[in-house]
N, C-alpha and C positions, 0 to 999 in steps of 0.2 A: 187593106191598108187605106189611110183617109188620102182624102184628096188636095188636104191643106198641104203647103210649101213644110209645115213643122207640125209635132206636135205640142197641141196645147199643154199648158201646165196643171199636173195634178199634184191632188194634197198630199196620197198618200202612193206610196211605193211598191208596184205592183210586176209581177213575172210577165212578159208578153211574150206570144210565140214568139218563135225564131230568136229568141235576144238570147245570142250567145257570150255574153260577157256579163256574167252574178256579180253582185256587188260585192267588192273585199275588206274587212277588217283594217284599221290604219294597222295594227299591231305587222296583220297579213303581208299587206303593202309595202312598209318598212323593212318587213324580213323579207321580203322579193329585191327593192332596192341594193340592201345589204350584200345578199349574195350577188346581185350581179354584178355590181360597184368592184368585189373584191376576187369576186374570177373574173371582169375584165383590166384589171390593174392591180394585181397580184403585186407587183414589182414595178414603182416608178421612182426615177428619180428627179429630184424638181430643185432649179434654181431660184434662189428667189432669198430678199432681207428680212433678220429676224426682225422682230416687233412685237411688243408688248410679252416679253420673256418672263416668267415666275416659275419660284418653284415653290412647290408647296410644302406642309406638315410631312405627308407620307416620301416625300423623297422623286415623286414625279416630277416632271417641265409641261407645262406648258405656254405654247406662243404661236407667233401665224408668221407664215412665208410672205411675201408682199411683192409685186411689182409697181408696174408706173399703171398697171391697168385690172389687178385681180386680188385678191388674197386668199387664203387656205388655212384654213387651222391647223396645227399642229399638237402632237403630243411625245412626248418622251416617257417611256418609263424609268423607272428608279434605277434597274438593273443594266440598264441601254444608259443612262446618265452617268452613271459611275464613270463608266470605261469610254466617254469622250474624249479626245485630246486638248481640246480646251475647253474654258468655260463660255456656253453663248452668251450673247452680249446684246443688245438695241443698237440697232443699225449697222452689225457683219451681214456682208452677204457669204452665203454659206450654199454648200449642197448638198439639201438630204436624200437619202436614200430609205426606203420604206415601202410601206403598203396603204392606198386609198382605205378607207372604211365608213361606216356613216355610223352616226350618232343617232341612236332611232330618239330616246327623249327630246333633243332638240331638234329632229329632220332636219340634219348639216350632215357632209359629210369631213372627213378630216382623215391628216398623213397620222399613220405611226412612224415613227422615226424610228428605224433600226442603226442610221450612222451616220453622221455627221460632220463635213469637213468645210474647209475655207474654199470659196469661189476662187482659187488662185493667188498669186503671190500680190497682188494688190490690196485684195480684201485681207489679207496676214497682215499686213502693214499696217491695213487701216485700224484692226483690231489693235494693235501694238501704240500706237498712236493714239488711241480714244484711252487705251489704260495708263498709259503714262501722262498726259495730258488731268486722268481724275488721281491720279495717285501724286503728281505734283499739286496738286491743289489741295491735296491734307496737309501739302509740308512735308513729306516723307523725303525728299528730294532736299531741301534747304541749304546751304552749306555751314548754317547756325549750328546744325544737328551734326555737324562731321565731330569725330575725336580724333586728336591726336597719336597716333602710331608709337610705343615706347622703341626707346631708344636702342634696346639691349634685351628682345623678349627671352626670358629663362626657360619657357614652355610657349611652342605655336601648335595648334587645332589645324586641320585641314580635312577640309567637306571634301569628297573625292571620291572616285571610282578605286575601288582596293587594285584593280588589276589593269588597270591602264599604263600611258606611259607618263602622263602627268605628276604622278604620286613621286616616281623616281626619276624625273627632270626634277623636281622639288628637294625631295632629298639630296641628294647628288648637288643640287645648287648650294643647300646648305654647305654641306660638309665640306666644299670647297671657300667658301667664305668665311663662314665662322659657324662651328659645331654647336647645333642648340637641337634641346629633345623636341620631338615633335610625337603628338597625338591624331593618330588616322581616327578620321568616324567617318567609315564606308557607306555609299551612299549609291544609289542609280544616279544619273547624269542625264537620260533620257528614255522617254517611252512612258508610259502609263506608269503615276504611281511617283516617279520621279520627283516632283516639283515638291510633294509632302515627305519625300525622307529628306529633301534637303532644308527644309523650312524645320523639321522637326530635329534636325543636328545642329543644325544653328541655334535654338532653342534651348538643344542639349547642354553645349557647350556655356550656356550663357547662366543655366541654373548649375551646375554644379558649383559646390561652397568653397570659400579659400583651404578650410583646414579637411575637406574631405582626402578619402584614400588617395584619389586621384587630383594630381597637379591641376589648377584651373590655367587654363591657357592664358596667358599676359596680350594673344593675338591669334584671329580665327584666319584662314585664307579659303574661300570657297573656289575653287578651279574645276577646270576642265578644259579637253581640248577642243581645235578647232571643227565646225562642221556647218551646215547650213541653218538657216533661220526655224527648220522646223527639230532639227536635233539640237537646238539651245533653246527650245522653246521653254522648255522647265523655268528656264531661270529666267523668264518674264511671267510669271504666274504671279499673283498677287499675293499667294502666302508665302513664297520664297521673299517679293520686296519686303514686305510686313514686317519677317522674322528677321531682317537683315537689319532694318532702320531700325529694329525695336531693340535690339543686341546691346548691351551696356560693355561687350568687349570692342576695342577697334578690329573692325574687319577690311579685308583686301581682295577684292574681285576681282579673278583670272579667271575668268569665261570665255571661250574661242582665241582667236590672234587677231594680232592689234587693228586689224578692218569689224571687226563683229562688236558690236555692241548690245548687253542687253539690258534692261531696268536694275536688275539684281548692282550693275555695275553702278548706276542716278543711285541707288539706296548706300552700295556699300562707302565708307569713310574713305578709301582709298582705290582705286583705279589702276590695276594693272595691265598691261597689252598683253602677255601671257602669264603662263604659269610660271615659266621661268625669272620673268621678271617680277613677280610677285613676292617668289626667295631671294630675289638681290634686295628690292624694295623693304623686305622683313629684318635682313638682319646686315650690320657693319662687314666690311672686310676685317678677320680678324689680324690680318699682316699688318695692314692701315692703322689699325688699331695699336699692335704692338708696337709699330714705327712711333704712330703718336704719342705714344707713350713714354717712350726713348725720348723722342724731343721734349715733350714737355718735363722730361727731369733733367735735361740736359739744359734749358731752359731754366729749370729752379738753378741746377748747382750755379749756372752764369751770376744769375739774379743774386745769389746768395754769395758769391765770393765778390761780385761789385758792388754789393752793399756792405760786405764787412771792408772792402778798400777803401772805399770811401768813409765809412764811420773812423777807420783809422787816420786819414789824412783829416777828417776835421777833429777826431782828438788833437792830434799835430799842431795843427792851426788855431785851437783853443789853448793848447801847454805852452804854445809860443808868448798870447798873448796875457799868459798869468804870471805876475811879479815873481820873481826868484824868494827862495826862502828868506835868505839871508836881509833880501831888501822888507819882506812881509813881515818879519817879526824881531826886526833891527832894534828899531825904539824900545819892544820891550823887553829884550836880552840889555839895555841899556840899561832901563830903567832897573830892572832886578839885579844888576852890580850895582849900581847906586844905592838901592837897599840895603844889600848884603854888607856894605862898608858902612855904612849909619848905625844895623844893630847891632853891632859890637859896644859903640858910643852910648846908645841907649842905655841897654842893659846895665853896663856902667854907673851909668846917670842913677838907673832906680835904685844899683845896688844901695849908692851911697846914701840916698834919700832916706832908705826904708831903715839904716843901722843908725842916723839921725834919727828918728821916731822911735825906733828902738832905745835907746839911750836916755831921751826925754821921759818916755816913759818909764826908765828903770828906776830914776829918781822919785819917782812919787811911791812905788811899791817898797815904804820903809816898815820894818818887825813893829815900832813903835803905835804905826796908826796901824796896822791890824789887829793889833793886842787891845786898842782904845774900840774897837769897834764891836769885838766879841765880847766885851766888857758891856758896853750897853746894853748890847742882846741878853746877857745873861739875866740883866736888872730887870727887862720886859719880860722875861720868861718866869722870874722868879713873882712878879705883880700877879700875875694871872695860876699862880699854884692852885690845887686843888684845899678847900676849906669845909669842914666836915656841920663849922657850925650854921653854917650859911646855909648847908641844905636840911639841915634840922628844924630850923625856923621857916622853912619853906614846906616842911611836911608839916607842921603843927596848924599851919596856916588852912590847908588845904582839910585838914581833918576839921576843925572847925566848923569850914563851909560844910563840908557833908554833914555835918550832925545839924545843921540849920537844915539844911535841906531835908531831911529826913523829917524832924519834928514835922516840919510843913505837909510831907507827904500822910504822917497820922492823922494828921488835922481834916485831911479830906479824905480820910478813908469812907467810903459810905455805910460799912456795918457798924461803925463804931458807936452811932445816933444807939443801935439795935439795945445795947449793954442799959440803957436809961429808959427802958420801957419802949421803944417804939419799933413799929413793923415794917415793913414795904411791902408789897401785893404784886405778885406775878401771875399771868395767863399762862394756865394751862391750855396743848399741851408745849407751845413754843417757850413758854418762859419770857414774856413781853411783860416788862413792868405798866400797870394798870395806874393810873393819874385820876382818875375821873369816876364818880360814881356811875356815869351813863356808860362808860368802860365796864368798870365791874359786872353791871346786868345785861351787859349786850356779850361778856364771856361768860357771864355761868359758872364754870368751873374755875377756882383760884388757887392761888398757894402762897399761905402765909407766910413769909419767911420773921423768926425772932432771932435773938442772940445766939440762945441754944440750942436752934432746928428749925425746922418748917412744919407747917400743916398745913394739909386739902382743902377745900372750901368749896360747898357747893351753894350759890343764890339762889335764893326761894324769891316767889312769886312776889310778895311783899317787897322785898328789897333786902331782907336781913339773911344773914349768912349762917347757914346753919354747918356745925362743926364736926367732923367723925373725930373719933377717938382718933386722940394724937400721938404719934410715935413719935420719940427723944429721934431726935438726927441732929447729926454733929453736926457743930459748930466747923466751916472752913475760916480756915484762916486768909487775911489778904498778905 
C-alpha cells in the first residue's frame, strides 16, 4: 500500500487487490434500493396534507403528503380510487395507509396508497367547508335559484332507502294529512357508491317527460335519517349538490334531524329538519282544507244574499224616487182625449168640403160638351185618312229618280268604250290593268280585253305585240 494519506486520482477504472466492493450498475443499485425500501416499510402509515392532487387520462391520483418540514409523493391507483370515501382535495389533511417504494426512473421514492381517510373530525369539517365555500361561489347555493313548492302536488318523488324507517314516517305522514301518490326511487343513503345513486335519481326524476307511462313528480323529497357526519356524508358530495340545484323540479331536503346539516340541504329549494317534516312541508292538511272550503262557500252564500239585499233595497230606493205613472204620462192621456174629441169635428169638416167639390164639379160634366168634343176628334181623324193617290205620286216620283240614276250608271260602265273599237290591256298573270307603254314591256305577257273576248299577248323585243291565234271568249256583262 502507498504511503500517501489518499489515493491519487486515476483516469481509468481499475480492480485492486483486496477491493471488496465491484462497482454496481444504476439499474443494479436501484433494484437494491427498491427491495429494501419495500421489506423495510412494507406497511406504513403517514399523516400528512394533500397537495398538488390530479387525476389523470387512465383513472389514477396522483399527489404528495406534506408537512411543515418534508413532503412524499404519492400515488393512487385507479382501482384503490374508486372505492375512496371521499374525493381528495388541496389542503385535507388526511391518513394514508400504504406501502413505501421507489421510482427507479426518477431515483424518488413514493407511498402507494392502498386507503385513504380524514385526519379526524376537524380535517372532515375543514373538507366540508373548503367545498361549500367553492360550490357557493358557482351560485349553486343563491336563493335567486330557489322555486317555489306547488301548492297541492298530484305526484311526489322520494330519494330514499326502500327499507328504512324514513320511507314510512313519509308515507304515514302523508296519509294522515292529505292522501297524494308518491313515487319511491330506491337509493343507498350511505357507504361506497351512495352519493351517485342519489345524484343519478335526482336526475332521474327530473328527465322523465309529462306525457310519459309514468306520472312526473310535481315534487322530489331527498330524505334520510339521522346519523353522524360520516354516515350523511353522501349527501355532501358534489354530484349530489349539482344534481340537486340542477333539478328543474322543486326539491325538499330531509337529511338527518334538525342539528345535521349537509350542502344537499344550501342546494335543495326547500329545507326540511326531518323527513317527517318534510311530508307536512309537501302537502296541506286535508281537514283544513275541507274546513276552508266550507268557509269559503259559506263565505260566498253570505256575500251573495247581502248583495242581492242590498240590490233590492236600492231598487226600493230608486222606485221611491221614480214619478208615478199616472203623474208620468198624465199630459198625454190628456192630450189624446183632446184629440179623440176634435176628430170627429174634423172628419166632419172634410166630409162636407169634399161633397162641395164634388158637386162643383158635377156641373161642368154636361152630355152636351162631350158630344162637342168627340165631334172634333172625329174631324182630326177623318183630315189625316189614308189617300191611295198621294202614295201613287210618291211612287212615280221615286221611279223616276232610279231610272236617272241608272242611265248615269251606263254612262260609266268601263266596257261600254269596248262596243266602239277600243281595248283595255291587262297583266298577266294578276290581271293589273297596264297604263303605260313602259308597263307593257316591263310585263311581257298581256291580255287584251275587246267587246267580244280577250286575247294573250306576248311583247317582243322591239316593243310590238305579237298575237296567238284568238279564241271567241264571251262577252261578261256588268
Amino acid at each position: 500500500m502507498s504511503d500517501l494519506p489518499f489515493e491519487p486520482a486515476r483516469l481509468l477504472a481499475e480492480e485492486t487487490p483486496g477491493d471488496n466492493s465491484p462497482a454496481l450498475s444504476v439499474s443494479e443499485l436501484s433494484g437494491a434500493l427498491k427491495r429494501s425500501v419495500e421489506e423495510r416499510f412494507g406497511h406504513v402509515r403517514v399523516r400528512g396534507e394533500i397537495s398538488g392532487f390530479k387525476r389523470v387520462g387512465s383513472g389514477h391520483c396522483y399527489l404528495a403528503l406534506k408537512d411543515d418540514k418534508a413532503v412524499i409523493d404519492g400515488v393512487i391507483w385507479k382501482g384503490t380510487a374508486g372505492g375512496l370515501a371521499f374525493r381528495p382535495e388541496d389542503g385535507i389533511e388526511v391518513i394514508a395507509t400504504g406501502r413505501l417504494t421507489t421510482y427507479p426512473g426518477r431515483s424518488k421514492y413514493q407511498i402507494i396508497i392502498e386507503r385513504m381517510e380524514l385526519a379526524g373530525q376537524g380535517a372532515l369539517m375543514a373538507l366540508l367547508d373548503q367545498r361549500r365555500r367553492a360550490l357557493a361561489a358557482e351560485g349553486l347555493f343563491d336563493r335567486e335559484r330557489k322555486k317555489a313548492l306547488p301548492y297541492l302536488p298530484a305526484v311526489i318523488g322520494v330519494v330514499t332507502s326502500p327499507t328504512g324507517a324514513v320511507i314510512r314516517d313519509i308515507l304515514h305522514r302523508l296519509a294522515d294529512r292529505c292522501p297524494t301518490r308518491v313515487m319511491l326511487w330506491p337509493v343507498l343513503v350511505q357507504g361506497e357508491g351512495a352519493a351517485e345513486q342519489v345524484a343519478a335519481a335526482v336526475r332521474g326524476f327530473d328527465a322523465m317527460p309529462a306525457d310519459g307511462p309514468l306520472p312526473r313528480p310535481d315534487l322530489v323529497i331527498v330524505a334520510r335519517g339521522g346519523g353522524s357526519i360520516e354516515d350523511l356524508w353522501a349527501f355532501n358530495e358534489e354530484a349530489v349538490v349539482r344534481a340537486v340545484a340542477g333539478c328543474s323540479i322543486p326539491i325538499i331536503s330531509a337529511v338527518g334531524h334538525e342539528t345535521d346539516t349537509t350542502l344537499c340541504d344550501f342546494a335543495a329549494d326547500v329545507r326540511a329538519p326531518t323527513p317527517t317534516a318534510a311530508a307536512e312541508i309537501a302537502v296541506p292538511v286535508r281537514a283544513d282544507l275541507l274546513a276552508s272550503l266550507r268557509e269559503l262557500g259559506a263565505r260566498a252564500g253570505r256575500c251573495a244574499n247581502r248583495y242581492h239585499q242590498r240590490a233590492g233595497e236600492r231598487l226600493e230606493a230608486t222606485a221611491r224616487r221614480l214619478p208615478t205613472p199616472d203623474r208620468l204620462l198624465g199630459p198625454q192621456q190628456q192630450k189624446l182625449d183632446e184629440l179623440g174629441d176634435r176628430l170627429p169635428r174634423g172628419l166632419s169638416r172634410r166630409l162636407a168640403v169634399a161633397r162641395g167639390d164634388l158637386a162643383h164639379a158635377a156641373g161642368a160634366l154636361r152630355p152636351s160638351l162631350l158630344k162637342a168634343r168627340v165631334d172634333r176628334a172625329g174631324e182630326r181623324l177623318a183630315a189625316v185618312r189614308f189617300r191611295p193617290a198621294l202614295i201613287d205620286a210618291r211612287l212615280a216620283e221615286a221611279a223616276a229618280q232610279v231610272q236617272r240614276l241608272w242611265r248615269l250608271a251606263e254612262g260609266l260602265n268601263p266596257e261600254r268604250p269596248l262596243a266602239k273599237g277600243y281595248a283595255w290591256v291587262g297583266r298577266r298573270p294578276d290581271g293589273g290593268v297596264v297604263t303605260t307603254a313602259a308597263a307593257a314591256r316591263t310585263a311581257g305577257a298581256l291580255t287584251l280585253h275587246f267587246a267580244d273576248g280577250s286575247v294573250d299577248a306576248r311583247v317582243e323585243r322591239g316593243g310590238r305585240a305579237a298575237y296567238p291565234a284568238a279564241e271567241p271568249v264571251q262577252p261578261s256583262l256588268l
